[in-house]
N, C-alpha and C positions, 0 to 999 in steps of 0.2 A: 458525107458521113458525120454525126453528133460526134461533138468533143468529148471523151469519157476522163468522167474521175471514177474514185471508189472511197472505200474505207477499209483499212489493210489492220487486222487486229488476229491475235489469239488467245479468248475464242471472237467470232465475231460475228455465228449466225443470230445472235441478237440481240445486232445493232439496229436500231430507226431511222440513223443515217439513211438507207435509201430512201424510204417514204416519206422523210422531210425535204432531202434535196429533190426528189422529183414533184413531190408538191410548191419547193421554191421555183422550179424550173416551168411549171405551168402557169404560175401563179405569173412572173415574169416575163414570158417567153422565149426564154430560152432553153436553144435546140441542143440539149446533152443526154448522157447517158450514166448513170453512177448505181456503180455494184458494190457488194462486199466481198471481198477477199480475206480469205485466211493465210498469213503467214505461218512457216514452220519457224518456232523459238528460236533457232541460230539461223533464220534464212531470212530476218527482215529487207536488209540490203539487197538481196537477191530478188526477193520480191517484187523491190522497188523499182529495180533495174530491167526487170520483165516488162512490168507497166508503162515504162517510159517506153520500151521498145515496142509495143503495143499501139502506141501513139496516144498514151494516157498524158490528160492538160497535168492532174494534178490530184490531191490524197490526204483525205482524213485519216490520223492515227489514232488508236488507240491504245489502252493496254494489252502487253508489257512493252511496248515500244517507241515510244515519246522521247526518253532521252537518246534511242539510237536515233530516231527520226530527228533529231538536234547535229545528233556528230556526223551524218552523213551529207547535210546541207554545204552548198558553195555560201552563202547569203542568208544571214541570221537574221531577223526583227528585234529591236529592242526589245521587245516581250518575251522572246523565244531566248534571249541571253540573259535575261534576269533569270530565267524559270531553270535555264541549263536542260529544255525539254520543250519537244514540239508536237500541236496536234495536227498541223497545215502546212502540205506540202503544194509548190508550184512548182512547174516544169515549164522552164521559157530559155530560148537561146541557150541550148547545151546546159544551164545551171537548174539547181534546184534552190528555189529560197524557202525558206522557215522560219514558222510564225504559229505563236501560242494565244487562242483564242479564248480558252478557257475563262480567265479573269476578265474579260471584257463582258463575255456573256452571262458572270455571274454577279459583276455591278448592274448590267443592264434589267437584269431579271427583277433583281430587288429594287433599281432605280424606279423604272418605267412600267413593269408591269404590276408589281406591289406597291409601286408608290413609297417606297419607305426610303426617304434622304439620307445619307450618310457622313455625311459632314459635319463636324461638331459631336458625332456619335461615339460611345461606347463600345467597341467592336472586339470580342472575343472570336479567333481561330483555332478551331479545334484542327490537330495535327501538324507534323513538320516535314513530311516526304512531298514527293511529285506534288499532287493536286493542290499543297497548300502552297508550296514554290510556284504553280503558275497560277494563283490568281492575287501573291501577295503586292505585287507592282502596283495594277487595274485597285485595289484594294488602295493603296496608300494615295492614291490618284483623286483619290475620292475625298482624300481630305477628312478621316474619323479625328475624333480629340485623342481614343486613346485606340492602339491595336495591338492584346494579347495574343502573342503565341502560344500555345498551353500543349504539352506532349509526354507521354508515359516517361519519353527518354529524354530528360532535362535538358541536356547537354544540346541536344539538335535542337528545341526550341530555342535555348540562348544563341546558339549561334547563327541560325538563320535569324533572328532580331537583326544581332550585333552587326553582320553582315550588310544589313540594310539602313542601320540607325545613320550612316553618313549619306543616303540618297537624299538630292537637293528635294523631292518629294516628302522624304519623313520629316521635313522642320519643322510644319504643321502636328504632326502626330505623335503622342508619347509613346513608344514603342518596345516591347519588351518580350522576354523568352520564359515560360516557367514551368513547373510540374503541375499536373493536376491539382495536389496538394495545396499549392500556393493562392487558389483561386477562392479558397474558406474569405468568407466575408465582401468578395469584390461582386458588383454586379455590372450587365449588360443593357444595349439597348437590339444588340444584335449579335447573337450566336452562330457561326459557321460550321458545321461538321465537315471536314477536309480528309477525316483519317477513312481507313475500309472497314470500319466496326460494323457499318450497318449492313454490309455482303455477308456476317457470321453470325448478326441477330447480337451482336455484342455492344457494349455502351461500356466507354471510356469512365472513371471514376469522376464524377461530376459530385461537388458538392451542393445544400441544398441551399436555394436564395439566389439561385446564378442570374434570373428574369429580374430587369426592370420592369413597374408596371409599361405595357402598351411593345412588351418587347418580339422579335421575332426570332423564332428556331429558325434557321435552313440546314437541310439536308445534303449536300452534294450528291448523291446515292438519290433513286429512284425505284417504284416501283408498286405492285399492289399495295394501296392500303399504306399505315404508315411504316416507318424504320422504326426500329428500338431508340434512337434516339430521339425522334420527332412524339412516338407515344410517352417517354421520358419529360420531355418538354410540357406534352399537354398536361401530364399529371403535375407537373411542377409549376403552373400558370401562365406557362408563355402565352402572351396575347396571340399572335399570328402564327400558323407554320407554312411550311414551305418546303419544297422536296426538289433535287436536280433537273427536274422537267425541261422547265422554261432555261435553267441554264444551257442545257443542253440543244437547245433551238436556238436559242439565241447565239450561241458560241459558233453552230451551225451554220446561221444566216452571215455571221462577220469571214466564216469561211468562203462561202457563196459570194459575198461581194471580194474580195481580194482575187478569186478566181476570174468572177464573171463581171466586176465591175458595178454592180448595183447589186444597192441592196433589199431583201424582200420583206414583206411584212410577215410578223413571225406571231400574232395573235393568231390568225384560222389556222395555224397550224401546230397553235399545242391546243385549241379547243376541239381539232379532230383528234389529236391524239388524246388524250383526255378522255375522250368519247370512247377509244378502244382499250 
């Protein structure tokens, strides 16, 4: 019988999870099986507890349940305790360990598939909730010269800074928390959208000159066409943009190796996706 995962989210019939993992799975040969599941709002844990019983190896999370998919773990990853939220669940020996893929998958996107270095770099991050928490680690890893948090609610940008300005990682980086407001005059070499503005067709108050020349927009958010943010960017001269795709493959494939042990090539599989 194939070892089965899933992806356990609400809502969650569309996720791409399956047709990546089963594309990693041919692509590797390896003999599994990976569904999606909808959890009920108050029934994540019970879900989870089904799947084990099930003979499920292991579990992609989404939203809204990443920080539960944290508190219900025996076995944290460094990533998944910086972030306080997981998107990778294992099941081995009675335990379940958790591990946050996100921020790996979203240096690698920009490292290796854009080509765009980030060390020595100008790094503006838009938003202070979950998705900016898990890839703010993978982010400092990287070694920027400077990395803005910027968020409507001041208060949560400064303190997820402050919180991080003593990791042996930020010595390298100037790090800091602000309003929207604060960002008149500064510019970037690389913009992050982290908040949900672009799920409502909405865009954060951005002032105008945020682009260094040769700079890049990314999107966290995916989908037809661009976001309000990434069209925002083109009008305003960002050199390159960039949309959650490739993160979302890539954060995919680090899931897939921690499962299955190797890890797959993740090009044919945002060039099919892409394609549709």
């Amino acid at each position: 019988m194939s070892d089965r995962y899933a992806v356990i989210g609400h809502p969650v019939a569309h996720s791409q999870s399956p047709r990546i993992h089963a594309m990693f799975a041919d692509q590797t040969g390896q003999e599994l099986v990976y569904e999606a599941r909808l959890a009920p709002l108050k029934g994540f844990a019970d879900s989870v507890k089904a799947f084990v019983a099930e003979g499920g190896r292991g579990v992609n999370v989404t939203l809204p349940f990443k920080l539960q998919a944290y508190e219900i773990a025996d076995v944290v990853s460094e990533r998944a305790r910086h972030a306080r939220a997981a998107n990778t669940l294992k099941f081995d020996s009675g335990q379940i360990y958790a591990d946050n893929t996100d921020g790996v998958g979203l240096v690698r996107d920009i490292k290796t598939n854009l080509g765009i270095e980030l060390e020595g770099k100008r790094v503006l991050l838009m938003g202070a909730g979950g998705a900016a928490r898990g890839v703010l680690l993978p982010l400092l890893e990287a070694h920027p010269a400077i990395l803005v948090i910027a968020n409507r609610t001041v208060e949560k940008a400064m303190q997820l800074a402050h919180s991080n300005q003593h990791q042996p990682l930020a010595a390298q980086t100037v790090l800091s928390g602000v309003g929207y407001a604060d960002l008149s005059r500064q510019q970037f070499d690389v913009v992050i959208n982290a908040t949900s503005s672009s799920l409502s067709d909405d865009l954060p108050p951005l002032p105008d000159g945020l682009f260094l020349p040769g700079a890049l927009a990314y999107d966290m958010m995916y989908g037809k066409g661009l976001t309000s943010f990434l069209a925002y960017a083109q009008a305003h001269k960002a050199a390159k943009l960039a949309d959650g795709l490739g993160m979302l493959v890539e954060q995919a494939a680090e899931s897939f190796r921690i499962w299955r042990g190797i890890r797959p090539e993740t090009k044919p599989v945002m060039l099919a996706l892409r394609k549709t």
